[in-house]
C-alpha positions in Angstrom: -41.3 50.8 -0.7 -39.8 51.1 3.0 -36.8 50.2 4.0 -37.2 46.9 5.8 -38.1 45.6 2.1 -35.4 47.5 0.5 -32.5 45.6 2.7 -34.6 42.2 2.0 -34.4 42.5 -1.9 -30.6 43.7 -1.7 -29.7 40.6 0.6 -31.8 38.5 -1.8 -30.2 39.8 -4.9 -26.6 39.2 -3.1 -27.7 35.6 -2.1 -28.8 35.1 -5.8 -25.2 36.7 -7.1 -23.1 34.7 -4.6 -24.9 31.1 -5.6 -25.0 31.8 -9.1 -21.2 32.5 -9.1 -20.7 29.0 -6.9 -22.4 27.2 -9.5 -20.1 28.6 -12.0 -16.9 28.0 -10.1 -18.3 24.1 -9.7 -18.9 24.2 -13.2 -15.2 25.5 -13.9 -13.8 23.0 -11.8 -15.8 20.1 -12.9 -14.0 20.9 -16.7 -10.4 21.6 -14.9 -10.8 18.0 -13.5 -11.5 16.8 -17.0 -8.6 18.7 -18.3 -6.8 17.2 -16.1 -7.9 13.8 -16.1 -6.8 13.7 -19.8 -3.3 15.1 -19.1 -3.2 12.3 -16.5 -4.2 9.5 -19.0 -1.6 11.0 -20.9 0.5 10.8 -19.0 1.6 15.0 -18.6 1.4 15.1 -15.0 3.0 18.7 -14.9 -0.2 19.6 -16.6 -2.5 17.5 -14.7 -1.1 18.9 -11.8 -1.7 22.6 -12.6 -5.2 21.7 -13.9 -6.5 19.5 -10.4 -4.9 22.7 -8.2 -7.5 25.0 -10.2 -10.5 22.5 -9.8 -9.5 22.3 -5.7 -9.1 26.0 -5.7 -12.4 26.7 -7.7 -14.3 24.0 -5.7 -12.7 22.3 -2.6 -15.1 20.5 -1.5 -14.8 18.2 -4.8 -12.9 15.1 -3.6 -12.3 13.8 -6.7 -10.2 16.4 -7.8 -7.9 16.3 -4.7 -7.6 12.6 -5.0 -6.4 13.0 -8.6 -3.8 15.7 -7.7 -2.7 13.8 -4.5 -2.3 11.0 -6.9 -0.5 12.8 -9.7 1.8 14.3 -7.5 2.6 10.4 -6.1 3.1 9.2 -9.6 6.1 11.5 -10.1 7.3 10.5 -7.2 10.5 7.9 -7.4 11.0 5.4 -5.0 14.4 5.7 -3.6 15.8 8.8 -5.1 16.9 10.9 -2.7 16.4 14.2 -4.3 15.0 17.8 -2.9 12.5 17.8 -6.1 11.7 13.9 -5.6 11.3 14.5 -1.9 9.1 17.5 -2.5 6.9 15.2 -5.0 5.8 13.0 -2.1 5.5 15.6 0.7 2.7 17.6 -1.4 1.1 13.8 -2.6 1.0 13.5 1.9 -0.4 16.8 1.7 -3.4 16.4 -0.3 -4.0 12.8 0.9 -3.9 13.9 4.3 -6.8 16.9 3.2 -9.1 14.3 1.9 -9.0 12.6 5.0 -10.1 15.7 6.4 -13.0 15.7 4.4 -13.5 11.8 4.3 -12.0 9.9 6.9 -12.5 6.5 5.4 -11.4 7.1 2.1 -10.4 3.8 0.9 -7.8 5.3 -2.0 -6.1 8.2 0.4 -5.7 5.6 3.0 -4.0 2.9 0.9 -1.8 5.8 -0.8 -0.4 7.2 2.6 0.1 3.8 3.2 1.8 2.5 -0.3 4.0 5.8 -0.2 5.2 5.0 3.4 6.3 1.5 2.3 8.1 3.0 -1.1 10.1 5.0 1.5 10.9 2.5 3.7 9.4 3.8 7.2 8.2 0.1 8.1 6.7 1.2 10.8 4.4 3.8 9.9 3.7 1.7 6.7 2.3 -1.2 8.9 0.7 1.4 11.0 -1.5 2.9 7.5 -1.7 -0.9 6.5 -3.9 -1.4 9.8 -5.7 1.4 9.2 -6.8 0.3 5.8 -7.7 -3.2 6.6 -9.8 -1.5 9.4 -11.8 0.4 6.9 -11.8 -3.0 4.8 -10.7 -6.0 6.0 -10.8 -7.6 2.8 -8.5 -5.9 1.2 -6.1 -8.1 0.6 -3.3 -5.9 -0.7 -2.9 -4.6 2.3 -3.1 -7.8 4.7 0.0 -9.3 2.2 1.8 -5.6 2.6 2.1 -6.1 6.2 3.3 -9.6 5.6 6.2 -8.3 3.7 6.5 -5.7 6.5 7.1 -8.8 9.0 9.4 -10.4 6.4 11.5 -7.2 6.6 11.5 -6.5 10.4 12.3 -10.2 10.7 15.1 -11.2 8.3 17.8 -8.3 9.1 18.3 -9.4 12.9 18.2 -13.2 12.4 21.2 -13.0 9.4 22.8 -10.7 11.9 22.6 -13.4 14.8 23.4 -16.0 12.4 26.6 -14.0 11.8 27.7 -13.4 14.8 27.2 -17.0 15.6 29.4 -18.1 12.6 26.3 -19.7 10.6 25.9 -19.1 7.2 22.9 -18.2 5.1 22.4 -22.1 3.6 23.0 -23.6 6.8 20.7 -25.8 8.7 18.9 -24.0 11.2 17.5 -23.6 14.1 19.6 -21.2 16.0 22.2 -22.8 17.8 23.0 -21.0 20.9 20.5 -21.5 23.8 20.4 -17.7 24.9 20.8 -16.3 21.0 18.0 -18.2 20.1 16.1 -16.5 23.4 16.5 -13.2 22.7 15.7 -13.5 19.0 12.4 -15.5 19.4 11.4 -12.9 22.2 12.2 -10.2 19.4 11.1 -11.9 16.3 8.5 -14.5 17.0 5.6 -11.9 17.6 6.7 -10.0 14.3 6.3 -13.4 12.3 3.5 -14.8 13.9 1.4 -11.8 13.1 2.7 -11.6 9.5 1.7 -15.0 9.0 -1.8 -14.8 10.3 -2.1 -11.5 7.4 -0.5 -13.5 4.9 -3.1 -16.6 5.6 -5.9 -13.8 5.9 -4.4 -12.5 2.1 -4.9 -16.2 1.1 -8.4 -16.7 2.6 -9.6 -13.4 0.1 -7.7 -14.6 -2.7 -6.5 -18.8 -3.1 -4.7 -17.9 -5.8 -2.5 -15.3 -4.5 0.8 -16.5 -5.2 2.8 -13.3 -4.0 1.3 -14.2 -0.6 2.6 -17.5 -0.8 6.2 -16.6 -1.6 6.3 -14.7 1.3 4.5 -17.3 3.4 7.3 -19.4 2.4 9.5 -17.1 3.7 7.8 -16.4 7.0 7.6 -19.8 7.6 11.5 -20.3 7.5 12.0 -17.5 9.8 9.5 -19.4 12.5 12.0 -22.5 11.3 14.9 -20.8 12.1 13.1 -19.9 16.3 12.4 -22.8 16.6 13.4 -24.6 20.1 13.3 -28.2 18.4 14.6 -29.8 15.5 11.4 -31.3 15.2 9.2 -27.9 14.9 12.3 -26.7 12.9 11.7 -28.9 10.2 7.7 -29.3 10.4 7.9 -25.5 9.5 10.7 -25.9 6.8 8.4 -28.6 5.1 5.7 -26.2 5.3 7.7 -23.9 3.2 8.6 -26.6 0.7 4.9 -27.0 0.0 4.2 -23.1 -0.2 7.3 -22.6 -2.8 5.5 -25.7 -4.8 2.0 -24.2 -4.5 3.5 -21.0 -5.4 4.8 -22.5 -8.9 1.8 -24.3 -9.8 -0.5 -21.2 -9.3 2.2 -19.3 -11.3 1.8 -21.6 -13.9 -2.1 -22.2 -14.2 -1.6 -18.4 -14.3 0.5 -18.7 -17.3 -1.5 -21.1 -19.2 -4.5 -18.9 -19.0 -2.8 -15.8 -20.2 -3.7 -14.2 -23.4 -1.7 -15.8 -26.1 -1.0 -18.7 -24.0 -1.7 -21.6 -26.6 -1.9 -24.2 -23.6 0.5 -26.6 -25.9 3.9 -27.5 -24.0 6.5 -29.5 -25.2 7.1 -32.3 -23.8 10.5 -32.8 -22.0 12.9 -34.7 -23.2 
């Protein structure tokens, strides 16, 4: 046998070594996902943890198992506790988000985590930025088009109770903005911001009627418009607007109610 045919066979032989050990690292990190999955479920995501890093690291093309390990880092992640550990908990969940978006740029679930985590941290910005993304992969998701309602909400109400201050307004009285020049500069700065949360929050309610966290805060939109307004007329047209939101809010709330398990759909009658 010359030795052309000898180097053929060895390569072969290597080849046949090196995909049969593959398939056994795929196979060890399909059952470390499992593991792992049922530590999840179990809540004991210290273990779940340590059981997804050994299915990436066996197999990293496996998605599924950097999704669940992204995601079990996020879970032991606390939302305004300003700890080096806490802190640490959301970086890594970032971290392995951010890889599966290397593999899969439109992944629905890393997307709307980077974007979730953002919001839990309060960086509005960055949040509405990851928001836009999401609804770009899928506009109708409508978590995400009432997420950057309550984005608006928040950019919005801070500088209009600051203005109101200032001018010697308080919080229960009638709007809109008295001073001329006040009112200017706050519609310039504001007006966009609510206009554009609105039109999410109405997009929200076109996916889902029913959505009654999208109309409390189409409520609230609506009386930060109210309080821009350059007429009393178009001041109250957008507070009665509101009125009928809060009311459409309560009776959604409460066919909600009714339907729920247990519910016996008997009231009492008032007296």
């Amino acid at each position: 046998m010359n030795r052309k045919v000898l180097t053929i066979i060895a390569i072969f032989a290597t080849l046949v070594m090196l995909f049969s050990l593959t398939g056994c690292d795929k196979l060890k990190a399909r059952d470390h996902l499992n593991k792992g999955v049922q530590a999840f479920k179990n809540a004991k995501y210290q273990d779940a943890i340590e059981q997804f890093k050994e299915a990436v690291k066996l197999d990293p093309t496996l998605t599924t198992s950097r999704l669940y390990l992204a995601t079990a880092y996020m879970s032991q992640y606390i939302p305004g506790a300003d700890s080096p550990d806490n802190n640490q908990m959301a970086t890594a969940a970032f971290d392995q988000f951010h890889k599966v978006l290397d593999q899969d740029p439109k992944n629905e679930v890393a997307i709307a985590s980077i974007a979730m985590l953002l919001f839990q941290q309060k960086k509005m910005d960055e949040a509405e930025e990851w928001n836009k993304k999401l609804i770009s992969v899928n506009p109708q998701n409508k978590e995400a088009q009432y997420t950057l309602g309550v984005i608006a909400w928040t950019k919005a109400f801070q500088p209009r109770m600051e203005v109101r201050a200032k001018l010697g307004m308080k919080p229960e009285d009638p709007g809109p903005i008295k001073d001329k020049k006040a009112l200017a500069e706050l519609r310039a700065r504001n007006l966009p911001i609510v206009e554009e949360g609105i039109q999410h929050l109405q997009k929200a309610l076109e996916i889902d009627k029913d959505y009654d966290d999208a109309m409390a805060y189409m409520n609230l939109l609506l009386r930060e418009r109210a309080d821009l307004a350059e007429t009393k007329e178009q001041y109250q047209a957008d507070t009665d607007a509101a009125d009928n939101w809060v009311q459409k809010t309560l009776e959604v709330k409460k066919a909600k109610a009714a339907k729920a398990p247990g519910a016996t759909g008997v009231h009492a009658e008032s007296e």
